[in-house]
N, C-alpha and C positions, 0 to 999 in steps of 0.2 A: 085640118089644123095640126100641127105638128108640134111634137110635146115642149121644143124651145117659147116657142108662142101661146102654147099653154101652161105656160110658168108660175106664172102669175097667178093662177087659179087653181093650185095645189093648195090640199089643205095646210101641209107643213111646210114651215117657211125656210129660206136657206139657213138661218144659221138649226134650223132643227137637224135638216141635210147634212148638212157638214157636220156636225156632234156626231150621227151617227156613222156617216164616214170616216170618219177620223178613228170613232173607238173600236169598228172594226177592223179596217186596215193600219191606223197608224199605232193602237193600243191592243190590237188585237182580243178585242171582246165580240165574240158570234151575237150575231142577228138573236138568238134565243137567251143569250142573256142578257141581250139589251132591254129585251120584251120584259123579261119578268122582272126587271128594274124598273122599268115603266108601271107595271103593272102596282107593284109594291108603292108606289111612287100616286097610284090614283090615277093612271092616264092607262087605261088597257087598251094595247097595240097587238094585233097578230104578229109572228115571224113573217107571215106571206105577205103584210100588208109593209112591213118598212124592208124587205126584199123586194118587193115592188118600184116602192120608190127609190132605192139603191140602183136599181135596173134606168129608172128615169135620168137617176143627176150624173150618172155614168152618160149617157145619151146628151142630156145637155152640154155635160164637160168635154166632149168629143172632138170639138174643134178646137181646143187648149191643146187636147193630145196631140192632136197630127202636128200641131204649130211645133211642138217640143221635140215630136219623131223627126220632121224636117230638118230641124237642127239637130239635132244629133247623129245624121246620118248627112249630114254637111262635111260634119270634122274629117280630118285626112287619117286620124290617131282613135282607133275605141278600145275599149274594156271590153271583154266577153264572158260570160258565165253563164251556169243553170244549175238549178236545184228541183230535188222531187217536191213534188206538190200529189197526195193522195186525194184522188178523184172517186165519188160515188159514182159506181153503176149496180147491174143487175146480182144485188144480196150479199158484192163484195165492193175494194174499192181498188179501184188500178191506182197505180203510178203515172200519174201526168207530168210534165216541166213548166218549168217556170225559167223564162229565158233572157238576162239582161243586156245591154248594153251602154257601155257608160260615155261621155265625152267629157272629160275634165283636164283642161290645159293645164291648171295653177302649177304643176311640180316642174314646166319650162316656163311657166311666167306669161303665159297667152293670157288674152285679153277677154277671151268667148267666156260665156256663163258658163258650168257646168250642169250636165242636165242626165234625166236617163231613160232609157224605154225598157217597159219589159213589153215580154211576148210568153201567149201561154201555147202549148201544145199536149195533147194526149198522149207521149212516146218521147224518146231521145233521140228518134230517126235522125241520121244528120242531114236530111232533109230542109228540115226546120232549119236549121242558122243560115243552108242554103237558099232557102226563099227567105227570110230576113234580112239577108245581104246582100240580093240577088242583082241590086245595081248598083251597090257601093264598091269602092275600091280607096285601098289605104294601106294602112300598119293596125293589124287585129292583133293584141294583145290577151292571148287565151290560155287555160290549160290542152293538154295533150290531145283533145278527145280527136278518135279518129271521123268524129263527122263533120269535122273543120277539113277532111285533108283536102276533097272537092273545091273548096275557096281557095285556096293557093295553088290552084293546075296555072302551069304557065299561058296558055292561050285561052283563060276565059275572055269572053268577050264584053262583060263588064268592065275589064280592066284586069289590073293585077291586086291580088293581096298578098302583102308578106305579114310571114307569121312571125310575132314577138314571143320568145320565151319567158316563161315568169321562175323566175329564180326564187321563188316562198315554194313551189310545189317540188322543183328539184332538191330545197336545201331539207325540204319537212321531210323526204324519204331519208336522208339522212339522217335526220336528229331522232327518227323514230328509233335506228338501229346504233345512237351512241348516246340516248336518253339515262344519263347517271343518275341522276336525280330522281326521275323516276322509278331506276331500278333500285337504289335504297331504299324510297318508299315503301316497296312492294318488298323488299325483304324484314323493313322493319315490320310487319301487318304480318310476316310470315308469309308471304304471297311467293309464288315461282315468279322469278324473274330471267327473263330475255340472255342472251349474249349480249355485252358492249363489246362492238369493234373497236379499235384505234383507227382503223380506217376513216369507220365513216367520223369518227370527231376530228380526225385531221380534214376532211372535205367539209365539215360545218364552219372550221374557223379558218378556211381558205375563202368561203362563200361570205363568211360575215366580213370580211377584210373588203369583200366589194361594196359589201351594204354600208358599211360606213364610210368610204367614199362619197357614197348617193346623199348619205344625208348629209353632209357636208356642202352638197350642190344643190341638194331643193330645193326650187322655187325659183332658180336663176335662170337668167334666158340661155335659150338652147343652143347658142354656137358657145357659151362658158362651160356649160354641163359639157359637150362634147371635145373641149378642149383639154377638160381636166380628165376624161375618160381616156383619152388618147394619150396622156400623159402617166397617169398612176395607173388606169382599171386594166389594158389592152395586156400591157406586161402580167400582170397576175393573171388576165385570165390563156394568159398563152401557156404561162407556168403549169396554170389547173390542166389545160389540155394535155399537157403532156403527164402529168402526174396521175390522172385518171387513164389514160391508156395505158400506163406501166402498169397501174394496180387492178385494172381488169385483167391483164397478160396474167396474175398470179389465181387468179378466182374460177372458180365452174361458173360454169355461163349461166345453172339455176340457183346460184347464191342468190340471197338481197342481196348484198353488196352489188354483183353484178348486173340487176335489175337496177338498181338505183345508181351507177354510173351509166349506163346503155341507155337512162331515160334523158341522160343528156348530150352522150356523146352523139346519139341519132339523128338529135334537132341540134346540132353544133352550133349552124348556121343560124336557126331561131335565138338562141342564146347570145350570140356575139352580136345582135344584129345590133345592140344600143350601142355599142362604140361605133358605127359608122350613124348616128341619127341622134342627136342632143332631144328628140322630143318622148323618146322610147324612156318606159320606166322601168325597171327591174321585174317589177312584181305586176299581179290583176287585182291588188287586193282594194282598187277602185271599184271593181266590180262586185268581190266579194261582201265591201262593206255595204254597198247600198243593195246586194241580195240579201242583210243578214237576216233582213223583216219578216222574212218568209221561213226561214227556219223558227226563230224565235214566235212567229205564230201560230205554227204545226201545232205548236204544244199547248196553245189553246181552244185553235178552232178545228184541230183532228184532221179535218179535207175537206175541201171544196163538193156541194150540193151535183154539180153538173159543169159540163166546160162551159157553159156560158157564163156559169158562176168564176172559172176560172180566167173566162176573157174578161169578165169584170174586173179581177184584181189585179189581170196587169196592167188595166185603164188608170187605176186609182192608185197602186203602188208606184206607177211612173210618177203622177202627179206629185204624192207627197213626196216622195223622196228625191225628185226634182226642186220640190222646197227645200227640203233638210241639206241638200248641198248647196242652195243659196241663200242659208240661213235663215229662211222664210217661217212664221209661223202656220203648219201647212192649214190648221183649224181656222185660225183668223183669215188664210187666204181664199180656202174654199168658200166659206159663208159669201164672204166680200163677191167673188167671182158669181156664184152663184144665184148673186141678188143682183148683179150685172149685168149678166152674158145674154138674156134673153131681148134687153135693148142695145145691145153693143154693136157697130154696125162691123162688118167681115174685116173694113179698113182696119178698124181700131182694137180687132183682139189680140193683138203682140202686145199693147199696153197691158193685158192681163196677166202676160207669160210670170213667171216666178220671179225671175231675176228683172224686170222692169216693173213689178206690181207697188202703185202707191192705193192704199186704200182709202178711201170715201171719204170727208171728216162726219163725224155721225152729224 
């Protein structure tokens, strides 16, 4: 008998499941103090006994997940990110990842739901993104890491990936080295404060002059986005080009300044590529947004018990925040789901997904 078919004969019911789902992964309250709220509460639960079942409605939800991975590794266009996630081992804790990928059309106007997967891993080998994308081919929207550079070799046999530059990662090395505001702070505190360049604040309001183009086009379908790009964005950013190669001509090569024009003049090509594609966005900060979960809960729950503990969150971190981008309530959806799934026949679990989900009437 398999634990979908023994659903029904758990002692806790889905909506107890989902509470505690939700308050650890979407509220980020650990398994320990859920228990001693329990306990305070009159209801005494071990940690091992609702980790246990966290283990279970992870296994039931399982086929939700893939239905969402499927989709999401459908889209031609994804978001790419990772973050550390501290892993328990032997008396210390490693450094595990936490590895996202987003599919969300709305800023050209597509019609697909938006949804996301994470994926966990013990290390930041670019191994990993490589067997997570290991049959997709598209437009991957990442930061620089060099263990993307294996996915964009021209004759993989997946297919092709071109790489989308994110203009928030190029423009923040800049704004760190022309942060005025910052540096006043830190002198009014009496604090040592940085050099301001003029350099880098003339390349921050060269790059904002793009960004406000964009927002003037979001959300419109993609041959308007690309028509107004080829119109206003393509002249500035030919301007930028040239402008950034004159002001590295003047710098040592181990300046920031010169590190932070070299991190774009080297991905030229990643950076321009949204003027030839209306579906390309500037930024990943699709990914970064629905990664934010995982930072924001370091600071409660410290690190994950084991990697299994780890492939549990990315089980559940997809799920909710596959809700949270289709405005789902993820508490009300998990309960519902979960008092579901065990009669739902294989035909009819896309009825469950997030963005097709109608709940029960009680």
């Amino acid at each position: 008998m398999t634990i979908i078919e023994d659903f029904a004969r758990w002692w806790a019911g889905p909506s107890f499941l989902a509470m505690v789902l939700f308050e650890k992964y979407g509220q980020h309250q650990p398994l320990n103090r859920q228990a001693e709220r329990f306990g305070r509460e009159g209801v005494p639960i071990s940690v091992s006994t609702l980790a246990d079942q966290v283990g279970a409605a992870c296994f039931a939800l399982m086929p939700i997940f893939r239905l969402i991975e499927v989709h999401v590794f459908a889209a031609q266009r994804l978001h790419g990110d990772d973050t550390t996630v501290p892993v328990m081992a032997k008396g210390k804790t490693d450094t595990g990842r936490l590895w996202n990928y987003v599919r969300d059309d709305r800023p050209f106007g597509g019609a697909d739901p938006p949804a996301v997967v994470f994926r966990y891993s013990r290390d930041r080998r670019g191994e990993h993104p490589q067997a997570h994308l290991a049959t997709w081919s598209g437009i991957l929207q990442a930061d620089a890491f060099a263990g993307y550079g294996e996915l964009y070799a021209a004759g993989r046999s997946a297919g092709l990936i071109l790489e989308a530059g994110c203009f928030a990662h190029a423009r923040r090395k800049f704004f760190e080295l022309a942060d005025v505001e910052g540096a006043a702070r830190k002198k009014s505190r009496g604090e040592k404060t940085g050099q301001i360049y003029p350099i880098a604040l003339d390349a921050v309001q060269r790059l904002d002059a793009l960004f406000e183009i964009e927002r003037s086009i979001n959300g419109k379908a993609a041959a308007q986005r690309l028509a107004v790009r080829q119109a206003l964005s393509a002249p500035l950013m030919d301007e930028l080009h040239a402008w950034l190669t004159a002001q590295l001509a003047k710098l040592s090569r181990h300046h920031d300044l010169a590190k932070a024009i070299n991190y774009m003049l080297r991905r030229w090509d990643a950076f321009a590529r949204f003027l030839t594609d209306g579906r390309i966005c500037l930024t990943i900060n699709a990914a970064e947004r629905a990664l934010r979960c995982v930072p924001l809960g370091r600071k409660a729950w410290l690190f994950c018990g084991s990697d299994r503990g780890g492939q549990r969150a990315a089980i559940v971190y997809s799920l909710i925040q596959t809700c949270r981008l289709n405005d789902v309530d993820p508490q009300a959806w998990l309960a519902d789901v979960l008092a579901r799934i065990a009669e739902c026949p294989v035909s009819k679990l896309g009825d469950l997904l997030p963005w097709n989900w109608q709940p029960l009437l009680a």
